[in-house]
C-alpha positions in Angstrom: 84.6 115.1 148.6 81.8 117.5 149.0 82.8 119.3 145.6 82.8 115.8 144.1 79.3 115.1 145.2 77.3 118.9 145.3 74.6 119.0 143.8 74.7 122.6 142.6 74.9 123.5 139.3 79.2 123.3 137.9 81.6 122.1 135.2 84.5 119.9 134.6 87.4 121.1 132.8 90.6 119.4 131.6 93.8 121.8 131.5 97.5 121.4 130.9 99.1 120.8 134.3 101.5 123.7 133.0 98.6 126.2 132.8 97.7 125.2 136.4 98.5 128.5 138.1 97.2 130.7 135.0 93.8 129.4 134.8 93.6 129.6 138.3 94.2 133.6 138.3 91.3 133.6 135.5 89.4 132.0 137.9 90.3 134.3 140.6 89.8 136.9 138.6 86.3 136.5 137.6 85.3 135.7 141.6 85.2 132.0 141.1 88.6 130.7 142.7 86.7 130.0 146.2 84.4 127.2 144.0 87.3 125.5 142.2 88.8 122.7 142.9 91.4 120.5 141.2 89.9 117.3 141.6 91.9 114.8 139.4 94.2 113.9 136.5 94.2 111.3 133.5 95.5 108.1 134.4 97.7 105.3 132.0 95.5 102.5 133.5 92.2 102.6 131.9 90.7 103.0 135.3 88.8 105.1 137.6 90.5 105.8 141.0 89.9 108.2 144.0 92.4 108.4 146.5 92.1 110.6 149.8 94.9 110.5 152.8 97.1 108.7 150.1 94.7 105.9 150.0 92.9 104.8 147.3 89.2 104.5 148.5 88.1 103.1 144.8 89.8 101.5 141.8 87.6 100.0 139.2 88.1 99.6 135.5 86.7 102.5 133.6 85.3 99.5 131.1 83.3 98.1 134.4 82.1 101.2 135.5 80.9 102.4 131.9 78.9 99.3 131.5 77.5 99.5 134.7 76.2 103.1 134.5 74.9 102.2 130.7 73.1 99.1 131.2 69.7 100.3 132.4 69.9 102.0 128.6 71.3 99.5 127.2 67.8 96.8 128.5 65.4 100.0 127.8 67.3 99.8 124.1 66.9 96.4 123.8 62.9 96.6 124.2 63.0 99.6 121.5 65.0 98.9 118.9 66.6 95.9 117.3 68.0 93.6 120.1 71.0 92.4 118.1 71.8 96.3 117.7 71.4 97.0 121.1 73.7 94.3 122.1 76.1 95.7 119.6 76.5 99.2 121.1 76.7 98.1 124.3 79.6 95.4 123.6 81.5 98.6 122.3 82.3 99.8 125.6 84.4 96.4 126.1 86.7 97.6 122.9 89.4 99.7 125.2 92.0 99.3 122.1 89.3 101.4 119.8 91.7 104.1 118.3 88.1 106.7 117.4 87.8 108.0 114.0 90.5 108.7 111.7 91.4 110.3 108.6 93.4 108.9 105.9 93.3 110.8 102.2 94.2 109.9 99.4 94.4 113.3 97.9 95.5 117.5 99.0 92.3 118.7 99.7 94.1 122.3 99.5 94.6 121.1 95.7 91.6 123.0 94.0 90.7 120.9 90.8 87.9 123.2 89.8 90.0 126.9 90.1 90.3 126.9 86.6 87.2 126.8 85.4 85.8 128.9 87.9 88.3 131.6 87.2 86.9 131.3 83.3 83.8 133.0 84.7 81.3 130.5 83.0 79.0 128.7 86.2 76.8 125.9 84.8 73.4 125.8 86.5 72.6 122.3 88.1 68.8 121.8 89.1 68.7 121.6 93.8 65.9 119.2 93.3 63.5 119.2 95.8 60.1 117.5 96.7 57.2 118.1 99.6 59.3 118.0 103.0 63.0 117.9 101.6 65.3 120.3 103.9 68.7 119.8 102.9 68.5 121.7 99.5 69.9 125.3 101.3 73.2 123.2 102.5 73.5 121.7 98.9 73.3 124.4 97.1 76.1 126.0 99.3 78.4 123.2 98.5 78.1 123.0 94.6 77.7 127.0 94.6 81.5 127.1 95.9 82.5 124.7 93.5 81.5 126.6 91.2 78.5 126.2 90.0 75.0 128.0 89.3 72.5 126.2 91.8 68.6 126.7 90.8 66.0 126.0 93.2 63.8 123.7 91.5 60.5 122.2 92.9 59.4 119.2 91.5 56.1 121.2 91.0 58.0 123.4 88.5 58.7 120.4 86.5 55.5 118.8 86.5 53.9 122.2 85.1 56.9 122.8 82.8 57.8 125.9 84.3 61.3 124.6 84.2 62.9 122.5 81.9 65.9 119.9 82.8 67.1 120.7 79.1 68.4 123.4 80.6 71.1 122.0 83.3 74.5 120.7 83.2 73.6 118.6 86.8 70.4 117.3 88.7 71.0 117.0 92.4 68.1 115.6 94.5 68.0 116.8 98.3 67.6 114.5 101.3 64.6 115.1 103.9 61.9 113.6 104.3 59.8 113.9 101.3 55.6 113.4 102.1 56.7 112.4 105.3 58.4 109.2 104.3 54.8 107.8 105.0 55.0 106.5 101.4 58.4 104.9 101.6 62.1 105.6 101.4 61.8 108.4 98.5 59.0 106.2 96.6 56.4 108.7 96.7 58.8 111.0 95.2 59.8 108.7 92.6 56.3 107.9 91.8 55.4 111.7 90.9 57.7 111.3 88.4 57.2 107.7 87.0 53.5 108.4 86.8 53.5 111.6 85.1 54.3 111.3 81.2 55.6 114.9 80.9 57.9 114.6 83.9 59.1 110.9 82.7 59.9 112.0 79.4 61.8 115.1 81.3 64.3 113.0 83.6 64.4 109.8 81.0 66.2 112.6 78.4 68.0 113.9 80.7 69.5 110.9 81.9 70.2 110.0 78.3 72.1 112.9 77.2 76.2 112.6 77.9 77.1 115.3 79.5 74.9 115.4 82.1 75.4 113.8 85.6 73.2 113.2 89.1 73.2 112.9 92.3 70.8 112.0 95.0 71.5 111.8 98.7 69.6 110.5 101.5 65.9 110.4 100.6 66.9 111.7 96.9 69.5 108.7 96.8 66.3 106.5 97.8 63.9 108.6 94.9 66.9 108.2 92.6 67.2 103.8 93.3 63.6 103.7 92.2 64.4 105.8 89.2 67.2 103.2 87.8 64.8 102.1 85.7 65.4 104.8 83.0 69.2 105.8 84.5 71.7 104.4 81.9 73.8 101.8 83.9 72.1 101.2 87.3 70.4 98.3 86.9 71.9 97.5 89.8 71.6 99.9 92.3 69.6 98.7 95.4 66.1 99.8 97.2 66.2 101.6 100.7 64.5 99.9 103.5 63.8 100.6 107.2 67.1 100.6 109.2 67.8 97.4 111.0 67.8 99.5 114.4 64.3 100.3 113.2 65.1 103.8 114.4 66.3 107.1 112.8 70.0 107.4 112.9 71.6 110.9 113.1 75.5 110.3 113.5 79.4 111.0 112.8 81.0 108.3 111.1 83.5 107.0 109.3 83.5 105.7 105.8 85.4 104.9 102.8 85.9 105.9 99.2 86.5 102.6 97.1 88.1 103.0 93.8 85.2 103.4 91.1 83.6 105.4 87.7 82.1 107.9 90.0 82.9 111.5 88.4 82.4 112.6 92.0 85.0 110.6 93.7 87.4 110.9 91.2 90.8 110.9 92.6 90.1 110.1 96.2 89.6 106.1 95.6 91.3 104.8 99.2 90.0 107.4 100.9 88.8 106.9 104.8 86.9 110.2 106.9 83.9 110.6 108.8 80.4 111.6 107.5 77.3 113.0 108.9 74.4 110.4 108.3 70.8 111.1 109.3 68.0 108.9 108.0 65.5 106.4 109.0 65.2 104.2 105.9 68.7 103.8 104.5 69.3 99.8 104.4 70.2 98.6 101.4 68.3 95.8 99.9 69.5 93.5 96.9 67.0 91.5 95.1 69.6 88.9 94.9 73.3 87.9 95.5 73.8 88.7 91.6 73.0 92.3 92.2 74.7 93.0 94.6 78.0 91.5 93.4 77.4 93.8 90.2 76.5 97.0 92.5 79.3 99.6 91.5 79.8 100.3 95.1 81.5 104.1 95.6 81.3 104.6 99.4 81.0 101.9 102.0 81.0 102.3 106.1 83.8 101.4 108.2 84.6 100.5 111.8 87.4 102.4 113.8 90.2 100.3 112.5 89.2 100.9 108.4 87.1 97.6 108.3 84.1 97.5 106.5 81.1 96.7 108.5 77.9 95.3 109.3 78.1 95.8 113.3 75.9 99.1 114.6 76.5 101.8 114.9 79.2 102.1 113.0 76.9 101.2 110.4 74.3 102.6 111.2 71.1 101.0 108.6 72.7 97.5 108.6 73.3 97.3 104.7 75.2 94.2 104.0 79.1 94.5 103.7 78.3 98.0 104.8 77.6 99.3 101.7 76.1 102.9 101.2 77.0 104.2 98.1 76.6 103.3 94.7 77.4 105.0 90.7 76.4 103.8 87.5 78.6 102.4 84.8 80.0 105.5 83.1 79.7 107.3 86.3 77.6 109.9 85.8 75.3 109.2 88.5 75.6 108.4 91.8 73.8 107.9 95.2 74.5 107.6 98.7 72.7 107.8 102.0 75.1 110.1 104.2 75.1 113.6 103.6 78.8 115.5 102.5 77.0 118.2 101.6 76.6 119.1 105.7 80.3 118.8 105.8 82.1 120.5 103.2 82.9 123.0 105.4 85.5 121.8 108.1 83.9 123.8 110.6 81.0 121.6 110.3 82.9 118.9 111.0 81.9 117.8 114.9 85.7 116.0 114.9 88.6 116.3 112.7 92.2 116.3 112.8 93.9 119.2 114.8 96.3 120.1 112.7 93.5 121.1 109.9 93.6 124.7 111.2 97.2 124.9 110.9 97.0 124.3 107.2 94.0 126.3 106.4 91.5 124.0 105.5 88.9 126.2 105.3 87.3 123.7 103.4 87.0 119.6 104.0 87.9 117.2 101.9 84.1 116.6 101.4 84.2 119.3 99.2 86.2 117.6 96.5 83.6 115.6 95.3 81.5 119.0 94.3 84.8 119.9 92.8 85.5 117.5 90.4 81.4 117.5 89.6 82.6 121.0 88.1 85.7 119.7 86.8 84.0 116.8 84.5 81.7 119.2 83.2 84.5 121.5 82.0 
């Protein structure tokens, strides 16, 4: 009982019962075995139970115990963020039939769809867009770079001086971060330097025009992107990006879905359900009307644990209604979304994933199809 309750600093590790005597000898063997103690084992039950002298001095329900050790959060949460959020969260712990996160694809993601044409040699250069505070243009570029293509650092202050011109790119990706701050809204600011300025309106508008070109914009660039659908062909649609309803940032794992649509980017993986990072503060999609949103071409959506789209925090995490969180105009082209699957195209990056990824060398996620058929479509 004393090990149970010492206050010195120690660890708790879970081993195979059949490794029992070899870890101990590690142990042994590195002067610890006098501090270790096997103090437990997984249970069938669901519940927490000490037993000493073959007598069990405390059985509760793990469920009971959880929410008793959380709820002095859970009221402090409530006071902070959105009570109705808070509430939600903490009614999770009563879900004891919550399988976790999942994968389900509907594609090989050993199945390289751009080999081809990066065995021709030829690398088309897409424009890693970035604006005043954007971070996430070094991860990007990593992710279309082993697709296959050329990344450029562009600033937008080498378009608004015409040091660089978008003539000269296949593909315009723009970066999530915080641009100015977000002081001047979801990716408004950003947007603004553009719609204000003739020369870099006239840039992006031909851009945009031209058919074999394609976008993308994540996070804050999804947001600077949704207040560009003005002069995108075929987003009319697409929503703006308010303050989460948690009204906090949200930095998470979680799962979504890839719904069937023109998205060059998701191409081939329509049915498709894995987890994401997300991290943003202003990602809640807002409609103008139930019109809209019914014509959104939606191309990623959020999920609960058992592949249900969803409203209820934090599995989605802004609140967007029918959980939406990605969208692509009508041919395709161009697409948004607020999580980032540039962070994890890389399996490694991956906080969870299935075990048995290692044993089929899957070096690289599924995430990073959707750079792959990017460099597919272009050809």
């Amino acid at each position: 009982m004393r090990a149970l309750f010492c206050e010195e600093l120690g660890a708790v590790v879970q081993i195979r019962r059949s490794e029992r005597s070899q870890v101990m000898g590690v142990l042994r063997a590195a002067g610890l075995g006098a501090c270790s103690q096997f103090i437990g084992a997984p249970n069938p039950w669901d519940q927490i139970r000490i037993i000493r002298n073959a007598r069990a001095v405390l059985s509760e329900a793990r469920v009971d115990l959880q929410r008793a050790w959380s709820e002095t959060s859970f009221r402090m949460q409530r006071l902070r963020d959105h009570p109705e959020c808070a509430q939600q969260e903490y009614d999770r712990i009563l879900d004891t039939a919550d399988p976790g996160l999942s994968v389900t694809l509907s594609f090989d993601p050993a199945d390289d769809v751009a080999a081809p044409f990066i065995h021709s040699g030829v690398r088309p250069q897409i424009a890693i867009l970035r604006e005043q505070g954007v971070n996430g243009q070094v991860e990007m570029a990593a992710a279309f770079d082993r697709a296959g293509f050329a990344a450029i650092d562009v600033h937008m202050s080498d378009i608004l001086a015409a040091r660089v011109a978008l003539a000269d790119f296949k593909g315009v990706v723009a970066c999530g971060g915080f641009s100015y701050g977000d002081v001047l809204g979801a990716g408004q600011g950003w947007a603004k330097t553009i719609l204000f300025n003739d020369r870099a309106r006239d840039s992006f508008s031909a851009f945009f025009a031209r058919p074999d070109t394609f976008a993308l914009g994540v996070c804050n660039g999804c947001q600077m992107l949704s207040a560009l659908k003005d002069i995108i062909p075929g987003a009319d649609a697409w929503p703006r990006f308010a303050r989460n309803r948690v009204e906090q940032f949200e930095a998470r794992f979680t799962l979504v879905e890839v719904p069937e649509s023109p998205s060059i980017f998701f191409a081939g993986m329509g049915g498709s359900r894995l987890p994401i990072v997300v991290s943003h503060g202003e990602g809640l999609a807002v409609f103008a009307s139930a019109a809209q949103q019914a014509s959104a071409l939606v191309a990623m959506r959020y999920i609960d644990n058992i592949a249900q789209p969803t409203e209820v925090y934090p599995y989605n995490p802004n609140g967007s209604p029918a959980g939406v969180t990605g969208f692509t105009s009508a041919d395709g082209r161009f697409s948004i979304m607020m999580p980032h699957p540039e962070r994890v195209f890389r399996s490694v990056q991956m906080s969870w994933h299935p075990a048995d990824w290692e044993a089929r060398g899957w070096e690289d996620s599924p995430w990073l199809r959707m750079f792959r058929n990017a460099r597919r479509w272009v050809g």
